[in-house]
C-alpha positions as CSV (number, residue, x, y, z in Angstrom):
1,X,107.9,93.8,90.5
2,X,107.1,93.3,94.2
3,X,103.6,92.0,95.3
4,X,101.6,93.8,98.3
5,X,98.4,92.6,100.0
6,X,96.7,95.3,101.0
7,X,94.8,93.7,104.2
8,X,94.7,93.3,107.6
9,X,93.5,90.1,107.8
10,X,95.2,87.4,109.0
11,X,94.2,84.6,107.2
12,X,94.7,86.8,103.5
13,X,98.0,87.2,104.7
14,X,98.7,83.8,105.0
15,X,97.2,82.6,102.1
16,X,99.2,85.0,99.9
17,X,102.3,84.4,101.4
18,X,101.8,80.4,100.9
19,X,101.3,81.1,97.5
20,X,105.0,82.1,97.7
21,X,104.8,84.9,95.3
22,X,104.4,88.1,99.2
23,X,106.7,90.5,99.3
24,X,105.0,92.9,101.7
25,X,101.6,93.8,103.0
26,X,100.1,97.4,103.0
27,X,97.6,98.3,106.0
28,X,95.0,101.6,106.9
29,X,92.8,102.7,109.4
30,X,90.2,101.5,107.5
31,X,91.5,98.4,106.7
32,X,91.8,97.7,110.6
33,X,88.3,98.8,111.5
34,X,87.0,96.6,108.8
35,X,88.7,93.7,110.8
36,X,87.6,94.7,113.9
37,X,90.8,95.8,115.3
38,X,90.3,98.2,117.8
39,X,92.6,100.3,120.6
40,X,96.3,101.5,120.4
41,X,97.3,98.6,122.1
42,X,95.3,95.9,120.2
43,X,96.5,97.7,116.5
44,X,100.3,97.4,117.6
45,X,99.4,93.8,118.5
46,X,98.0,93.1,115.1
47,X,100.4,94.6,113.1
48,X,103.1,92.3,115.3
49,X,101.0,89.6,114.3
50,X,101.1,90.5,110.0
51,X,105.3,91.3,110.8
52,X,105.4,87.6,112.1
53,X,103.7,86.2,109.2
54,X,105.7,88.0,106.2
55,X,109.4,88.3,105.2
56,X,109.3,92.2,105.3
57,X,107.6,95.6,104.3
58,X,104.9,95.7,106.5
59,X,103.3,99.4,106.5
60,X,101.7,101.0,109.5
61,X,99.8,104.2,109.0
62,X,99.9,106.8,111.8
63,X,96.4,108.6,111.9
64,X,98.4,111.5,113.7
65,X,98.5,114.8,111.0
66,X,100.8,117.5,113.0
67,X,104.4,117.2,112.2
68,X,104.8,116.2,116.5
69,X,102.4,113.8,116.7
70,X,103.1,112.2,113.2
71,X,107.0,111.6,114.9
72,X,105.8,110.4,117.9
73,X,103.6,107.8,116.7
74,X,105.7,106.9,114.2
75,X,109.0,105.9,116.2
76,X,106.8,103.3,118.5
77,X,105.2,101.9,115.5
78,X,108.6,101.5,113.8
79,X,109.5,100.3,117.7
80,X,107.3,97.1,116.8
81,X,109.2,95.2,114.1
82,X,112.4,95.6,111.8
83,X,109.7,95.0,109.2
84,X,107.5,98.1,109.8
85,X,107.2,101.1,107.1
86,X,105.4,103.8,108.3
87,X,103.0,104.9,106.7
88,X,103.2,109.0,106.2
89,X,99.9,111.1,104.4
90,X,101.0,113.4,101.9
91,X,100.4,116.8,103.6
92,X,102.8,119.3,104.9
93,X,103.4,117.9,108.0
94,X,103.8,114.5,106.6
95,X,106.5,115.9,104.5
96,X,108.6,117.2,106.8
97,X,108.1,113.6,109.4
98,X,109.3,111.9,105.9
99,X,112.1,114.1,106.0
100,X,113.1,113.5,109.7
101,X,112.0,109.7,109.6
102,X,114.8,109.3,106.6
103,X,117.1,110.8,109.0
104,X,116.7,108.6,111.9
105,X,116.7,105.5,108.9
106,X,113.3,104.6,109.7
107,X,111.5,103.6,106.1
108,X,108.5,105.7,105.3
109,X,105.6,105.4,102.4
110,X,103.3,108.5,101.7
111,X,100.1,108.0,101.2
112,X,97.2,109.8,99.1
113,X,99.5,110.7,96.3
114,X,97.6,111.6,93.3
115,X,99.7,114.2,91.7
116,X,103.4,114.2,90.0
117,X,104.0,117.3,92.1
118,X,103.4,115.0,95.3
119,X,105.7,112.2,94.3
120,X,108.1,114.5,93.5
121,X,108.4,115.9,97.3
122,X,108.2,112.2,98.9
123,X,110.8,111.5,96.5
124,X,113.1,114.9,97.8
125,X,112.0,114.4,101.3
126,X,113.4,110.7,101.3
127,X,110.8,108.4,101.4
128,X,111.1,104.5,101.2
129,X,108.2,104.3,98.9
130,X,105.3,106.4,97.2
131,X,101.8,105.5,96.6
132,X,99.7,106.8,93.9
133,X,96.0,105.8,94.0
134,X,95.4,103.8,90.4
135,X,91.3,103.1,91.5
136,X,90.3,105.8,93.3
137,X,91.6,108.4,89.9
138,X,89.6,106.8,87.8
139,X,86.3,107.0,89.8
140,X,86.6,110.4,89.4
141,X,87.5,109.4,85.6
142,X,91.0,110.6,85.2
143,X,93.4,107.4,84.3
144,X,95.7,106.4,87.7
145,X,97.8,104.4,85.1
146,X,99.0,107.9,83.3
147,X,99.8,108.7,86.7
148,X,102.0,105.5,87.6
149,X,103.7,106.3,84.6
150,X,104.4,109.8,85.0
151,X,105.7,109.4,88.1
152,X,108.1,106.4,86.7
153,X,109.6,108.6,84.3
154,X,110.3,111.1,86.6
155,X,111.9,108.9,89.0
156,X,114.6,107.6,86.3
157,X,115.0,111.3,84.8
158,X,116.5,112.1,88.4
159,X,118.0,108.6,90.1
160,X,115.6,109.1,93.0
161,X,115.8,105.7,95.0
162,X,112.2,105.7,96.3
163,X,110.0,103.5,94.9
164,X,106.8,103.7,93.3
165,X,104.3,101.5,95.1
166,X,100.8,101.4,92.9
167,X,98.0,101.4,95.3
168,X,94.3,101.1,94.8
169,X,95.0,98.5,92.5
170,X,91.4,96.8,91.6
171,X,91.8,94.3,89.2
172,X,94.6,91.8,87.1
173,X,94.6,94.5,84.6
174,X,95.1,96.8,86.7
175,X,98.5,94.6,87.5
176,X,99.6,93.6,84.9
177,X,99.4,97.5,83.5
178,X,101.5,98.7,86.1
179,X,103.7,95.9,85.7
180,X,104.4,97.0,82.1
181,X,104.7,101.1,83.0
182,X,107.5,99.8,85.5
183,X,105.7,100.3,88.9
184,X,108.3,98.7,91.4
185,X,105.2,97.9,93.6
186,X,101.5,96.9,93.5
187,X,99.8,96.3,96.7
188,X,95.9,95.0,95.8
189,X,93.8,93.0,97.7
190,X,94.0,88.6,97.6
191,X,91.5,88.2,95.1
192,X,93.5,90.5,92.4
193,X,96.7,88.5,93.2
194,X,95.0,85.0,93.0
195,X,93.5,86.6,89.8
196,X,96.4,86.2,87.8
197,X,96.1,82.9,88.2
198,X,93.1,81.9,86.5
199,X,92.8,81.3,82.1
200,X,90.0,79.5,80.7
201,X,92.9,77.8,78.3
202,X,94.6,76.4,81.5
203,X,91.6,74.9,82.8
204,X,90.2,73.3,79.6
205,X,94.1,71.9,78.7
206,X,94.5,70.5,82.2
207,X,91.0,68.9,82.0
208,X,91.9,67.6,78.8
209,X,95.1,65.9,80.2
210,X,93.0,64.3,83.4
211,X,91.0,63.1,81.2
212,X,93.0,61.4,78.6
213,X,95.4,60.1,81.9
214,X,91.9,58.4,83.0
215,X,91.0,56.9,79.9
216,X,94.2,55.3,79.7
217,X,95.1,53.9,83.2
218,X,91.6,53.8,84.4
């Protein structure tokens, strides 16, 4: 299973990457306003920055929602870095730019997928990667893990080669559970990832070991 950030901040970035477990980092508009990131110029900049910290899979969401538009601002975002994904909505027009992205063998992942039905057209139209939201289904209390799952199975009936990228990932459960329905992807933010880290049983046994090494060799 690859790991995702889902951030644009710099420093997060870097900290999960050091941890040596990154595989890729996942980015929004939001995500850029909430670091301050603001202007054409100064996103394309920033997301330059992220592509020089990580190995690969950066994505880079257009905001454009008209088939014309989505193209265009997709080819100079893909223009930035071999390591850009761009980042497609999953509406009509964002079909058809999947489509015609897959053509010209730039990498896509459509976003706002909350349906079997909607993975199954990214999956037709060719894209790199699909991403069903796990959190934001069950705040309106349907399970985002049945989903995952669905959408696995579906995937395997039918060979298709895109991936299934779990977003809106909130918690270590929440990674672990998609780890176990076969999700090829989680993108969540630091804290989940560092998460995984933590069991009361590791901290008492190595406290138990640095303290027994002190009573011994002072």
């Amino acid at each position: 299973m690859k790991f995702f950030i889902d951030t644009a901040n710099l420093n997060e970035i870097r900290e999960a990457y050091d941890l040596g477990v990154l595989d890729g980092v996942t980015t929004n508009p939001s995500l850029m306003a909430k670091e301050g990131i603001r202007g054409e110029e100064n996103v394309r900049n920033h997301y330059k920055a992220i592509c020089d910290i990580v190995d690969n899979n950066v994505s880079a969401e257009v905001i454009a929602i008209t088939f014309d538009e989505i193209m265009r601002e997709g080819r100079e975002l893909a223009k930035i870095d071999d390591k850009i994904v761009v980042k497609v909505p999953m509406i009509r027009d964002g079909v058809k730019a999947i489509k015609a992205f897959s053509a010209e063998g730039i990498r896509t992942n459509c976003t706002l997928v909350f349906s079997a039905g909607q993975a199954i057209l990214a999956a037709k139209a060719g894209a790199s990667y699909v991403s069903p939201f796990v959190g934001r289904l069950d705040d309106i209390s349907t399970n985002g893990l049945d989903l995952i799952e669905q959408i696995v199975n579906i995937y395997q009936n039918y060979g298709y080669a895109t991936e299934v990228l779990a977003a809106s990932v909130r918690h270590a459960m929440h990674l672990i559970q998609c780890a176990e329905i076969g999700a090829d992807v989680a993108t969540c933010p630091l804290n989940v990832i560092t998460g995984l880290l933590n069991h009361p049983l590791t901290t008492s046994g190595l406290e138990k070991f640095l303290a027994d090494h002190k009573k011994v060799n002072g």
